[in-house]
C-alpha positions in Angstrom: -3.0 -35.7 18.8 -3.5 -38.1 15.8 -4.0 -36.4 12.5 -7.5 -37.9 12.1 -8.1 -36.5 15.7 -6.3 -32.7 14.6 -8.5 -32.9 11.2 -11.8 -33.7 13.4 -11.3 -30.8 15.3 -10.8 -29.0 12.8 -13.8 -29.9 11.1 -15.7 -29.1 14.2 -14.2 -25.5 14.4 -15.5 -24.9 10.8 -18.9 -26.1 11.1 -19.0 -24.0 14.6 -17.5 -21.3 13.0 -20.8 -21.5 10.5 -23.1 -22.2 13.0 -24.1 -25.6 11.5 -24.9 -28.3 13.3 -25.9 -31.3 10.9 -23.7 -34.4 10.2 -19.7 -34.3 9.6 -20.6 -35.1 5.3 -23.5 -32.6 5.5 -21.9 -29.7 7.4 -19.6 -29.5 4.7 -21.7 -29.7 2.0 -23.4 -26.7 3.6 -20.0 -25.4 4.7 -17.5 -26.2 2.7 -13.9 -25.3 2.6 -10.9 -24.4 0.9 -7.7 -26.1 1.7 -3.9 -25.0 0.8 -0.9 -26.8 1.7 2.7 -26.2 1.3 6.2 -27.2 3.1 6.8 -23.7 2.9 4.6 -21.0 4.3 5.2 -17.5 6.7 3.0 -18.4 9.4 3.8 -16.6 13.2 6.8 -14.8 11.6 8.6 -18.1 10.6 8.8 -20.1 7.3 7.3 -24.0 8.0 5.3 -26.4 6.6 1.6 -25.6 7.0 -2.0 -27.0 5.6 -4.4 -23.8 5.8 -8.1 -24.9 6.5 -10.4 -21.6 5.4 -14.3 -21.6 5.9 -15.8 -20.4 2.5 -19.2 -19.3 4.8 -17.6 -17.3 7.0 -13.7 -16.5 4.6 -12.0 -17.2 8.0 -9.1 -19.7 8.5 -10.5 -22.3 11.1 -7.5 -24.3 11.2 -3.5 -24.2 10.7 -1.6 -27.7 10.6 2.0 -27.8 11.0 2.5 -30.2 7.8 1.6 -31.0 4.5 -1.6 -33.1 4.9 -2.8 -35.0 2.2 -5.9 -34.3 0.4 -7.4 -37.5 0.8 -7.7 -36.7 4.8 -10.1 -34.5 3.3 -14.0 -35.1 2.5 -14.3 -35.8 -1.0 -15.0 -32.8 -2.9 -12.6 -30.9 -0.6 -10.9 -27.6 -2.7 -7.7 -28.9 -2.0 -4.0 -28.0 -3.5 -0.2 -28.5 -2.4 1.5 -26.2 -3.6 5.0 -27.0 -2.8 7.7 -25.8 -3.5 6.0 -22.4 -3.6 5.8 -20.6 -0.6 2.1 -19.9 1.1 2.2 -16.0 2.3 -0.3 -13.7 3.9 -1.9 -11.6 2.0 -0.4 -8.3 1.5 -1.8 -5.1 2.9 -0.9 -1.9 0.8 -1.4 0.6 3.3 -0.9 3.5 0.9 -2.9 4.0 -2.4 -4.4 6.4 -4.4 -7.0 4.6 -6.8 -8.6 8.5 -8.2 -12.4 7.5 -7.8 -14.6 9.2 -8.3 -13.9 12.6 -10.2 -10.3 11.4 -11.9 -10.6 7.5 -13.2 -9.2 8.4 -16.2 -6.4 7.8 -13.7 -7.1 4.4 -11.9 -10.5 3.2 -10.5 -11.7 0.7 -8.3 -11.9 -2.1 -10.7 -8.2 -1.2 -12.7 -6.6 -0.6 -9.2 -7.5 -3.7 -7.3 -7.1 -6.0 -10.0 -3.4 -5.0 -10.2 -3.2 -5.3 -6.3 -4.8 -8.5 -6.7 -2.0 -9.7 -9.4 1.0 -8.9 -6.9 -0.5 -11.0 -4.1 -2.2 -7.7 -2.6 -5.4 -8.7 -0.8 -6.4 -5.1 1.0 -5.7 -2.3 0.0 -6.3 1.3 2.0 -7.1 4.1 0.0 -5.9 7.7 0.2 -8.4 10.4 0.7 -7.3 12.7 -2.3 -7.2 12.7 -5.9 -10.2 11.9 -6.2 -13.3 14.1 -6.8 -14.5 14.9 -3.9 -11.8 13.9 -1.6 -12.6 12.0 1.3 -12.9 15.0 3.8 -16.5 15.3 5.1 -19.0 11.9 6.1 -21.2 12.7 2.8 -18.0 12.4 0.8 -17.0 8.9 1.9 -20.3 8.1 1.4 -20.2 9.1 -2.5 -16.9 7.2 -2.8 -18.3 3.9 -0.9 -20.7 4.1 -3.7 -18.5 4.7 -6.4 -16.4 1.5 -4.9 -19.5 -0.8 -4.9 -19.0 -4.2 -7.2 -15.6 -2.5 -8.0 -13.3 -4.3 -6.1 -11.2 -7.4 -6.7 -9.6 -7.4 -3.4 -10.9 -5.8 0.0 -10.6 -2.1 0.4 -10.4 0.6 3.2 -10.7 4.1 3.3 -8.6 7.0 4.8 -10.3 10.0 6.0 -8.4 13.7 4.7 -7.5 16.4 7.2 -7.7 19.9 5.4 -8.1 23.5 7.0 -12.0 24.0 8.4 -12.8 20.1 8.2 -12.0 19.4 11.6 -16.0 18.9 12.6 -16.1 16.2 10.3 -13.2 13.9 11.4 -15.2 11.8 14.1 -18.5 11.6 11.6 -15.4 9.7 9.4 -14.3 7.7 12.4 -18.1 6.5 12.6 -18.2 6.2 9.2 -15.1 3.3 9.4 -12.3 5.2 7.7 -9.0 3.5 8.7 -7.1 6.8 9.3 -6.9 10.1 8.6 -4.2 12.2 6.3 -3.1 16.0 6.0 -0.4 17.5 3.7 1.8 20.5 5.4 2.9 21.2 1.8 0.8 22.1 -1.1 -0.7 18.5 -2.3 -0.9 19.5 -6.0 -4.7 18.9 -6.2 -6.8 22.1 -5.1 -9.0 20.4 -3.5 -7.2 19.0 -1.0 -5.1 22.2 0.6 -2.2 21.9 3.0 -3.1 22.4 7.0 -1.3 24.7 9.2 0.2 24.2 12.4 -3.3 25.5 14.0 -5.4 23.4 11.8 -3.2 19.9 12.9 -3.9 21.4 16.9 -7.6 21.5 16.1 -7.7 17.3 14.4 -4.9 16.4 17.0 -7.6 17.6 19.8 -10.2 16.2 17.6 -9.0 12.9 17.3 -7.2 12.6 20.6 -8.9 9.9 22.4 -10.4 8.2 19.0 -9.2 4.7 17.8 -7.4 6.0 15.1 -3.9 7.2 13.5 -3.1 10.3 12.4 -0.8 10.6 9.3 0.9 12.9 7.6 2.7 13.9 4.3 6.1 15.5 5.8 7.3 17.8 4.3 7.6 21.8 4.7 9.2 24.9 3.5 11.8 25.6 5.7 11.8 29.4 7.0 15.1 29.9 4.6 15.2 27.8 1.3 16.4 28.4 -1.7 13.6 25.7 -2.7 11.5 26.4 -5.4 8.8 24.3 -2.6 5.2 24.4 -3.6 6.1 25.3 -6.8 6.9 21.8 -7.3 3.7 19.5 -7.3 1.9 22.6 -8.3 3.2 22.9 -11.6 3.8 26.4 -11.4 7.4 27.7 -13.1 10.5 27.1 -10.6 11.3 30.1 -8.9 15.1 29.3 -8.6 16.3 26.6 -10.6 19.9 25.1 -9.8 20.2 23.4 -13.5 17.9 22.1 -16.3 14.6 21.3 -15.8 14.9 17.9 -17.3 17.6 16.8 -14.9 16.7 14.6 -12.3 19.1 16.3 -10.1 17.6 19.5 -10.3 14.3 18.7 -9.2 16.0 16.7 -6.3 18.1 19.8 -5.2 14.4 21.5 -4.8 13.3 19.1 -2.5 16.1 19.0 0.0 15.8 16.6 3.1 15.1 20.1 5.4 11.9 19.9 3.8 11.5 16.7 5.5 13.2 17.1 8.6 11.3 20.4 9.1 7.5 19.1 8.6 8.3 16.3 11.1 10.0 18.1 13.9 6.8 20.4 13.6 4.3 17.4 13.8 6.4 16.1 17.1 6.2 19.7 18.4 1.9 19.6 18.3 2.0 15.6 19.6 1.6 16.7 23.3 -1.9 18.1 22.5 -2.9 14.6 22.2 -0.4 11.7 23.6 -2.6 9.2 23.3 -3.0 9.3 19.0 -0.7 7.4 17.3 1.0 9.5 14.8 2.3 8.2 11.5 4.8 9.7 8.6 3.9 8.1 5.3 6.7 7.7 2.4 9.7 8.6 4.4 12.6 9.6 2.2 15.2 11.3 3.8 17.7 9.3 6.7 17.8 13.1 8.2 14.4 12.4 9.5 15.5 8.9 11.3 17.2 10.0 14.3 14.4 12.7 14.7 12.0 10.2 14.8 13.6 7.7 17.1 14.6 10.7 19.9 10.6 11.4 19.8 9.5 7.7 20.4 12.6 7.3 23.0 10.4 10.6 25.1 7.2 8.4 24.7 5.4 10.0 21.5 4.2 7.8 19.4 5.0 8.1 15.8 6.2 5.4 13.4 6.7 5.8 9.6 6.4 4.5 6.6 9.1 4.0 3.2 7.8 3.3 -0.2 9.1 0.0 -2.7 11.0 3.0 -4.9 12.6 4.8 -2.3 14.4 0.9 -1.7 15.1 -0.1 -5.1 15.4 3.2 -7.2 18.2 5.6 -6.6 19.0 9.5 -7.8 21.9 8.4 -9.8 20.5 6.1 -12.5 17.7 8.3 -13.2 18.1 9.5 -16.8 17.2 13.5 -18.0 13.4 13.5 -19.1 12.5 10.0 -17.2 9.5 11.8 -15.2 8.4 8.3 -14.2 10.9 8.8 -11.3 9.1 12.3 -10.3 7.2 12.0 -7.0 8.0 13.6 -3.3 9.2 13.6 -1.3 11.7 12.8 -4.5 13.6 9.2 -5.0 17.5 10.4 -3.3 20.7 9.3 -3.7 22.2 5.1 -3.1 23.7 6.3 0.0 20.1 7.4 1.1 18.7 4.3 0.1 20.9 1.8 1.9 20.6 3.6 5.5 17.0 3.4 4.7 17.4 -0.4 4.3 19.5 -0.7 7.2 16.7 1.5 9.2 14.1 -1.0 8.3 16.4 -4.0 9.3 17.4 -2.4 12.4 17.3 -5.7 15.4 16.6 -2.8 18.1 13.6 -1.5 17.0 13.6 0.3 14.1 11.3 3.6 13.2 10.0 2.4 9.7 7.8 0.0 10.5 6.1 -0.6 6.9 6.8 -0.3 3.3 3.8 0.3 0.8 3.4 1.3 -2.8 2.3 4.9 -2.6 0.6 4.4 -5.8 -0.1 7.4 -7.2 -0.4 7.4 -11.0 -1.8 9.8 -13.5 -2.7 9.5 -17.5 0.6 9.4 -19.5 0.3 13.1 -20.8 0.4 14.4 -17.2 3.9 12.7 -16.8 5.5 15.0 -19.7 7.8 11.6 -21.0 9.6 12.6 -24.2 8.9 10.0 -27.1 11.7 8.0 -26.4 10.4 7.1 -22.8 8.6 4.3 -22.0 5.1 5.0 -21.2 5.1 8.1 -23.1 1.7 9.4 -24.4 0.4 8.7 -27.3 0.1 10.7 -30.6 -3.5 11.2 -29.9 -2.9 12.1 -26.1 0.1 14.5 -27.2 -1.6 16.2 -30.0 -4.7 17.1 -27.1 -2.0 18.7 -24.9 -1.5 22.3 -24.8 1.5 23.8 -26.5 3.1 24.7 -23.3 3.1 20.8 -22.2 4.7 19.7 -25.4 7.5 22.2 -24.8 7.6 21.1 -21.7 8.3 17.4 -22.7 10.8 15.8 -19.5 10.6 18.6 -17.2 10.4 17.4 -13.9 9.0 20.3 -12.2 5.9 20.5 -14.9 5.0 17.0 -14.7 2.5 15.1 -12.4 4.5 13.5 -9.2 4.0 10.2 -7.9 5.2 6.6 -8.6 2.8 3.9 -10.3 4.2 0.5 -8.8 0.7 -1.5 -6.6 1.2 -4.9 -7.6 4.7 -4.9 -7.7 6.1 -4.1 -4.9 6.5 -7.6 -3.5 8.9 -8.5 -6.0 10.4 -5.4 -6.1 11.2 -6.1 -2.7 12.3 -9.8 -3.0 14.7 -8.8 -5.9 16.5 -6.6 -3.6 16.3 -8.3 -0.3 17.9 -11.2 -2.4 20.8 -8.8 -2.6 21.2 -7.7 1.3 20.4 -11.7 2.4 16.7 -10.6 3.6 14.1 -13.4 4.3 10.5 -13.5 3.5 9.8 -13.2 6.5 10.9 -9.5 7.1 9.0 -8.6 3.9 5.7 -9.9 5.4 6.3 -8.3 8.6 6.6 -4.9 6.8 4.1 -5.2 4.0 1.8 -7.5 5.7 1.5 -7.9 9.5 2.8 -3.6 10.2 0.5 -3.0 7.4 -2.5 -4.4 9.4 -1.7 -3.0 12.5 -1.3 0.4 10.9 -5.0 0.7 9.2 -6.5 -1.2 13.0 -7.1 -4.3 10.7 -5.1 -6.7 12.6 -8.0 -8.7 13.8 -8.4 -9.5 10.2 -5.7 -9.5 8.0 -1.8 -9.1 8.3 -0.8 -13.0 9.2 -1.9 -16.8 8.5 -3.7 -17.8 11.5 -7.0 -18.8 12.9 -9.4 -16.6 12.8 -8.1 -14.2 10.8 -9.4 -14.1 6.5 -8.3 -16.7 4.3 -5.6 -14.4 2.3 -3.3 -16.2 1.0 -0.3 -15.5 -1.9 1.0 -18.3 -3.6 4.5 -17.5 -4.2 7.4 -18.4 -6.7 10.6 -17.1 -4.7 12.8 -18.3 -8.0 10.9 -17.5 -11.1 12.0 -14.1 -12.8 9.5 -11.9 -14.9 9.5 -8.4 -17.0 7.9 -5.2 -15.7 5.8 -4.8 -19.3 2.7 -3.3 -19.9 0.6 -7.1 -19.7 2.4 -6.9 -16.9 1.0 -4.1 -15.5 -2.2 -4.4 -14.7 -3.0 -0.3 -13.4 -4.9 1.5 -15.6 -2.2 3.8 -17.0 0.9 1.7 -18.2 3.3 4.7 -17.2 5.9 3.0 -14.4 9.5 3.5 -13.7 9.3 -0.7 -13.6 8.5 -1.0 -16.8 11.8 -3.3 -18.6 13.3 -4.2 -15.3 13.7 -8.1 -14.4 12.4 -8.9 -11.1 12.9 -12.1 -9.1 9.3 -13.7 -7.7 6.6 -14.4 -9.1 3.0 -14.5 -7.5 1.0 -17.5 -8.7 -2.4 -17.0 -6.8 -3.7 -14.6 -5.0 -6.6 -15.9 -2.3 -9.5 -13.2 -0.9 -11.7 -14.8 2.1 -10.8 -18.7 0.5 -11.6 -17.4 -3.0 -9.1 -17.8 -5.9 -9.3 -14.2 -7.5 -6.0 -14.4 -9.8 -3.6 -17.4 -11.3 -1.0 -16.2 -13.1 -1.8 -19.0 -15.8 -6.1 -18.5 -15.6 -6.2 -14.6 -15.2 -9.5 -13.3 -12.7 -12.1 -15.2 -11.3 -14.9 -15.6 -13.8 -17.1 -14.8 -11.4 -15.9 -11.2 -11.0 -15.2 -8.8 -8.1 -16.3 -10.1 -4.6 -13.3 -7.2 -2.5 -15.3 -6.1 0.9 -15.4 -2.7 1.6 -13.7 -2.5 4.9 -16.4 0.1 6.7 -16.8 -1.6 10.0 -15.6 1.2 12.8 -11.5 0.7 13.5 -11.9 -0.2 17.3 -7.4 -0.6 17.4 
């Protein structure tokens, strides 16, 4: 086929994809479109030269060509760029965040959240059902956090449903209501409002959700019958029970969370799946290798259950973490190097592999929660410090006292370029874990995960070369409290694309125009 013949049709596609039927110059007057070219772009799982064609009616890409066409092939007027050499990627799907509203955005919010999503080439994002007030546990709930989302949102946005003990009459209300998923704790969750489930409450949402289109997910880890573990202690800030060393040092806290904790919750999950073979079951922030080989013997019987790893649990490691650097606490807790490269050799795995995504678990908190001593990056201000209680400023770098989880949404996909550049890791891979698995696990893959037609127009324009500093104009979350914060990373993102839409440059900040994100409530049918 000619190009004039390919563009024609294409033309054709986006006027029927509008429903228009006027004249070729008026259809896209009516109809116009954006169009994004590069001789680098991931499209099908492979880097090529691609021109993107993306209806600004309808957000949806009508047409991929397999070269750079020129913008004067185009109707005059055309939005047209070639971006080369920068590379034209999906957007990314961050399967795993915690954006606090309502009830705790002095936290993160809506608008803070997805704007830094939006800066690291993130163009959906799924939100957790807890830490904010009220979770996300009953149908009137997800309605009072769909409102609180409303002209919020920078990027599109999703919603998880929570599974606590008594809620189980709600979970397919939430499935109506278009949550992407649902999520229980089998360890305490460090919010009360949110308790941990029993093996009897997972029976009752396993049989609940059994034959719903919908995943199951679960924060792994569990006491172990015999520990010496100070266990829900931990995230609950209460006083460790049986502390192996100082509270400030990062190997303390870790001994308290030992991988049996992990290994434990997950073999108890697999025990229940019977109840409902059909659900897809899902382990989010994997940490421990342990839990690997359990894992793969459950999906080698014919359960299905994938995981998840998070951007710190491949680029941070045990070791380097200094005493008092609380920016590190989360759990399951960053381990050792040793850990961390069997998890990269899991997730690279030619046969298969059980990790089938990597996400942010963004989970951040205001900067006096995190307990930093002065000297720490990110520490809290005078004014914060002098609010806190005496106990907290005795308590300055103790690791069991301060706030877990990991502030990085936006960054991962240069966290992850920096190190695949070490271990010789394409593009390619990182899309297929942060982009295309990401879909498929939140039953968005008719949407989002890939350049193609028919899916949304999300597109990240992306520097492979350039290198940048994790500062706090850097970081665009609310609280400027990250374990990022002074490393160099390799890849910059120099657009980021919603539905056609430019809604970041590196160079011209957000779109004047403001937040246009969907809310992503239409029923999951995959």
């Amino acid at each position: 086929m000619s190009l004039e013949s390919e563009l024609s049709t294409s033309l054709s596609s986006t006027r029927t994809v509008s429903s228009t039927s006027l004249s070729s110059a008026s259809s896209f007057e009516e109809d116009p479109v954006t169009v994004l070219a590069s001789e680098q772009a991931v499209v099908s799982g492979r880097l090529t030269a691609a021109t993107i064609v993306i209806s600004l009616s309808s957000g949806k890409i009508t047409s991929i060509h397999p070269r750079v066409v020129p913008g004067s092939h185009f109707p005059p007027g055309t939005q047209y760029k070639n971006y080369t050499p920068n590379i034209l990627l999906p957007g990314l799907v961050d399967a795993h965040v915690h954006l606090n509203e309502p009830g705790r955005t002095e936290w993160e919010g809506f608008y803070t959240g997805t704007q830094a999503a939006a800066f690291g080439g993130v163009t959906t994002v799924a939100d957790m059902p807890l830490n904010a007030i009220p979770p996300t546990t009953t149908v009137a709930n997800l309605r009072e956090k769909v409102k609180a989302a409303q002209g919020k949102c920078w990027v599109d946005v999703g919603f998880y449903g929570g599974v606590i003990p008594g809620n189980d009459a709600e979970l397919k209300g939430l499935v109506r209501g278009g949550v992407r998923g649902f999520k229980g704790f089998l360890i305490d969750s460090g919010v009360e409002e949110f308790p941990a489930v029993s093996s009897n409450d997972i029976a009752k949402a396993m049989l609940e959700l059994a034959d719903e289109p919908t995943t199951l997910m679960f924060h792994a880890e569990m006491i172990p019958p015999i520990s010496e573990s100070v266990g829900d202690g931990v995230q609950q800030s209460l006083p460790p029970l049986a502390p192996s060393g100082p509270l400030d040092a990062y190997s303390t806290f870790l001994a308290s969370r030992p991988p049996s904790f992990e290994t434990y919750a997950i073999e108890e999950i697999i025990s229940l799946a019977p109840l409902a073979p059909k659900l897809p079951l899902h382990i989010v922030h994997l940490s421990a290798l342990e839990a690997i080989p359990i894992i793969r013997e459950a999906r080698a019987r014919g359960i299905d259950i994938t995981a998840e790893t998070c951007f710190h649990y491949l680029s941070l490691a045990a070791e380097a973490i200094a005493n008092g650097d609380t920016r590190h606490k989360c759990c399951p807790p960053i381990r050792k190097q040793t850990n961390q490269d069997c998890l990269w050799d899991e997730l690279t795995r030619l046969d298969n592999s059980v990790i089938k995504t990597v996400v942010s678990d963004h989970s951040p908190c205001t900067p006096d929660l995190k307990l930093l001593p002065p000297s720490i990056a990110g520490a809290a201000t005078p004014e914060l410090s002098s609010a806190s209680s005496d106990s907290k400023t005795s308590s300055k770098g103790d690791f069991f006292a301060a706030w877990g989880g990991v502030s990085s949404v936006g960054l991962g996909l240069s966290i992850l370029w920096t190190e695949a550049r070490k271990r010789s890791i394409s593009i390619t891979d990182i899309i297929t874990w942060c982009s295309t698995n990401t879909a498929k696990q939140v039953g968005l893959s008719e949407r989002k995960g890939g350049l193609a037609t028919g899916l949304d127009g999300d597109v990240a324009v992306f520097d492979p070369e350039a290198e940048w500093m994790v500062e706090p104009n850097t970081m665009l979350f609310r609280n400027k409290c990250s374990p990022y914060q002074g490393k160099k990373l390799r890849g910059v993102v120099k657009e980021t694309w919603v539905r056609g839409r430019k809604v970041h440059s590196r160079e011209g900040g957000f779109a004047a125009k403001g937040p246009e994100g969907e809310l992503l409530l239409e029923r999951r049918r995959i």
